[in-house]
C-alpha positions in Angstrom: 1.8 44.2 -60.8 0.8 44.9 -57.3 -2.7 43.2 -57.7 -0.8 40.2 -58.8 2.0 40.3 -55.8 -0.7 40.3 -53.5 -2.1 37.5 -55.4 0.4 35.3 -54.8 1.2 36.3 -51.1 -2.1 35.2 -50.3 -1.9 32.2 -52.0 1.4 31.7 -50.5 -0.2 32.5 -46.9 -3.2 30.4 -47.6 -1.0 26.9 -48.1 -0.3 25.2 -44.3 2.9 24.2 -46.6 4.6 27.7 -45.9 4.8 27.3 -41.9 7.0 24.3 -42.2 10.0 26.8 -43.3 8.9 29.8 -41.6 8.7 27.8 -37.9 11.9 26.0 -38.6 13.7 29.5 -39.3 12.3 31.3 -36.2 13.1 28.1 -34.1 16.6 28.7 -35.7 16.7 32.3 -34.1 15.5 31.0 -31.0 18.2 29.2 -30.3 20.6 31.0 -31.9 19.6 34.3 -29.3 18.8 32.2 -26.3 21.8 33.0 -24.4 23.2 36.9 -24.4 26.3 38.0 -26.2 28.6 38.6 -22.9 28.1 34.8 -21.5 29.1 33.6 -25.1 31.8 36.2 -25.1 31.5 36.7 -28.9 31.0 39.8 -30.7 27.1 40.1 -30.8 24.5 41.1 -32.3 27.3 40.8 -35.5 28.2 37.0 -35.1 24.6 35.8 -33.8 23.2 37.8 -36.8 25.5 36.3 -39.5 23.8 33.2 -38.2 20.2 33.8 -38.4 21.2 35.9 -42.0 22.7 32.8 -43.5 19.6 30.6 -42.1 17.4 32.8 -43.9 19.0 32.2 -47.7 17.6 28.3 -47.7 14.1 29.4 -46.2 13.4 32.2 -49.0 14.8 29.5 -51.8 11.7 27.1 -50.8 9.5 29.9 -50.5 9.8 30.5 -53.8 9.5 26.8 -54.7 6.3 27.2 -52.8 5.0 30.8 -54.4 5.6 28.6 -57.8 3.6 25.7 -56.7 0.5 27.5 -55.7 -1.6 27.8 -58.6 -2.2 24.6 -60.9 -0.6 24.4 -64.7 -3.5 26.6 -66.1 -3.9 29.2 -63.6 0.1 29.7 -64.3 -1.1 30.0 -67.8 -3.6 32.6 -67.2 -1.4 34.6 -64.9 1.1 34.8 -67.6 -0.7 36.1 -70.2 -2.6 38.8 -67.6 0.7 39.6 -66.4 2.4 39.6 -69.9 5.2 37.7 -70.1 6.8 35.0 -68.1 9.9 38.0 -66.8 6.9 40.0 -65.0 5.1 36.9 -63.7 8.6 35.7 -61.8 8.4 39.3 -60.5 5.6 39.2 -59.0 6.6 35.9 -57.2 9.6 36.8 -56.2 7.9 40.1 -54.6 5.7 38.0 -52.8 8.4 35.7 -51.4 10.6 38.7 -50.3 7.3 40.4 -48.7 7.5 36.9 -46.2 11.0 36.9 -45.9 12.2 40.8 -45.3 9.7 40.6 -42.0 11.4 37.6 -40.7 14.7 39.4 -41.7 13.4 42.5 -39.3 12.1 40.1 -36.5 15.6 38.3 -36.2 17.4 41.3 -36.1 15.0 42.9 -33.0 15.2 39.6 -31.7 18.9 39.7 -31.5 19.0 43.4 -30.6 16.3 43.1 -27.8 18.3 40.0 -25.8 21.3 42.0 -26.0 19.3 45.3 -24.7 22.2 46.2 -22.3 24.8 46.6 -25.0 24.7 49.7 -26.8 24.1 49.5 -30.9 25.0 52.2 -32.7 22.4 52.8 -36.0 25.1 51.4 -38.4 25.2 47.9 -36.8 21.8 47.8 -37.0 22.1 48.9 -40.4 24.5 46.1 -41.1 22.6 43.2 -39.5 19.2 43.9 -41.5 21.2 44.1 -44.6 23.1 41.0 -44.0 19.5 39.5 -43.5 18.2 40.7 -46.6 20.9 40.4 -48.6 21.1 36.7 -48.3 16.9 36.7 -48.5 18.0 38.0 -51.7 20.1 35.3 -52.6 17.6 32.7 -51.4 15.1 34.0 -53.5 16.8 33.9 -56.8 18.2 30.9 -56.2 14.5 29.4 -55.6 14.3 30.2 -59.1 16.3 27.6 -60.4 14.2 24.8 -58.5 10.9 25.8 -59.0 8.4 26.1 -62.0 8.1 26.3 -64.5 11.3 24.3 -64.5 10.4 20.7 -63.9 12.2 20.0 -61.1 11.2 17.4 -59.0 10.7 17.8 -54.8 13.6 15.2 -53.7 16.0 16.8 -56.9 15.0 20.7 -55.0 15.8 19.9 -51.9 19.0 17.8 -52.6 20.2 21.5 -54.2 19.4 23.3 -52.0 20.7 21.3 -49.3 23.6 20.7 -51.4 24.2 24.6 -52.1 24.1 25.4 -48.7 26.7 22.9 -47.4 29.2 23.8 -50.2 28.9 27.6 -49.2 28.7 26.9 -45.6 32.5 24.8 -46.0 34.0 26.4 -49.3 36.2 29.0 -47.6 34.5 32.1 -49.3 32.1 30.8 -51.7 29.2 32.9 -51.9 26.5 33.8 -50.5 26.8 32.3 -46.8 30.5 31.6 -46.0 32.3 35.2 -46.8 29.2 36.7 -44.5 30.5 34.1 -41.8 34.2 35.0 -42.7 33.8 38.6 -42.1 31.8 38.5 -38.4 33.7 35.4 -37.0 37.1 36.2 -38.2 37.2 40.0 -37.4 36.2 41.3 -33.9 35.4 44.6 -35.7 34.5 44.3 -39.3 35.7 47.0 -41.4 32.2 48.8 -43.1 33.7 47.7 -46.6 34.4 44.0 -46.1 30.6 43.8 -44.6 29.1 45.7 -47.7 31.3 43.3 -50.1 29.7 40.4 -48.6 26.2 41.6 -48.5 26.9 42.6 -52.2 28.1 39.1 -53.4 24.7 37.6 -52.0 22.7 40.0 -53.3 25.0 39.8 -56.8 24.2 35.8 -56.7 20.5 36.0 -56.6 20.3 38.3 -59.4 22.6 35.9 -61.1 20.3 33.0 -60.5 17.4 34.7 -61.1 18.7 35.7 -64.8 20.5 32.4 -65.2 16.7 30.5 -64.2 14.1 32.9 -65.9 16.3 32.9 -68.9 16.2 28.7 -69.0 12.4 29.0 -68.5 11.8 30.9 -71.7 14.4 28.5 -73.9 12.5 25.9 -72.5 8.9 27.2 -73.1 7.4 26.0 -76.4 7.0 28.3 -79.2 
C-alpha cells in the first residue's frame, strides 16, 4: 500500500495540472491573512481559518479528480489487480491526495498564526484551526470520489458539482461541510469546544459518506 501511495503522489506531483489548484488555494490564504486580526477587528486566527479550511474542501475534491486521471485506462487496470481490488486502489489515491492537502492545511494555519504573532494562541486553538483544515480536506477528498474515475464523469459535469456543492453549502444555513464551520466562528466570538468538534465531525462524516456512496457505484458499475 505505501509503494502504491507514493506511486500516485508522484504521479500527482509530476502533472503541471496539480499547481493550477494548489496556487489558487495559497493565493486564497494570501489574501485572506494579508491584513492582521486587530485592524479587521474579528476574532482571528478562528474566523480567518474557517476561511482558508472551507477553501481547502473544493481544492482536495479536484485533486482527487486529478490522482484518478494520472494513469491511462490500462495502467488503472494493472494497478488494480496489483493492489487487489478496486476499495484498496481508491485508498491509495485518496492517501496520496491527503498527503498534498494536510501540508497546505499546516501552511495556512502557520500562515495565519505567524501574521497574528502578537496575539497569544493557546495549543487548543491551534488544535482547532488544523482540524478544521483537515477535516474539510477530508470532505474534499471523498467527495472527489464521486467526480472522478472510474466513474465516467466528464470535466465541464465535475466542475459544475463541484462548484455547485460548494455554493449550496456556502448559502444553505448549515448544510454540511462548509457552512456550519462558518456558523460556528462567525456567529460566536468564542466557540464553545463542542460546537467546533461537531462541525469538524460533520465534514469529516460527509467525506466518508461520499467516499462509500462513490466506491460502492464504481463496483456496481464495473463489468463482471
Amino acid at each position: 500500500m505505501t509503494t502504491a501511495v507514493r506511486y500516485y503522489l508522484r504521479l500527482l506531483t509530476s502533472r503541471q495540472a496539480v499547481l493550477a489548484p494548489v496556487l489558487v488555494y495559497l493565493s486564497i490564504v494570501a489574501v485572506n491573512n494579508a491584513t492582521p486580526a486587530d485592524t479587521l477587528k474579528t476574532e482571528l486566527p478562528l474566523r480567518a481559518g474557517a476561511v482558508t479550511a472551507v477553501a481547502l474542501m473544493p481544492v482536495t475534491a479536484w485533486l482527487t479528480r486529478l490522482v484518478a486521471t494520472s494513469e491511462s485506462a490500462p495502467f488503472a487496470e494493472i494497478t488494480l489487480v496489483n493492489l487487489g481490488g478496486s476499495l484498496r486502489r481508491q485508498a491509495a489515491r485518496s492517501a496520496a491526495v491527503l498527503a498534498i492537502a494536510v501540508p497546505l492545511a499546516c501552511v495556512a494555519t502557520l500562515w495565519g498564526l505567524l501574521v497574528n504573532a502578537h496575539r497569544h494562541h493557546p495549543a487548543s486553538v491551534v488544535v482547532v484551526l488544523l482540524g478544521m483544515h483537515v477535516a474539510e480536506a477530508c470532505a474534499g477528498a471523498g467527495i472527489g470520489i464521486l467526480i472522478a474515475p472510474p466513474l465516467r464523469t466528464r470535466v465541464g459535469t465535475a466542475v459544475a458539482g463541484v462548484t455547485g456543492l460548494t455554493l449550496l453549502s456556502l448559502l444553505v444555513p448549515w448544510l454540511p461541510p462548509l457552512n456550519p464551520v462558518l456558523q460556528a466562528t462567525f456567529r460566536h466570538v468564542s466557540p464553545a469546544p463542542r460546537l467546533l468538534w461537531l462541525v469538524t465531525g460533520q465534514a469529516v462524516a460527509l467525506g466518508l459518506a461520499c467516499a462509500v456512496a462513490g466506491t460502492s457505484l464504481a463496483r456496481a458499475r464495473r463489468p463482471g
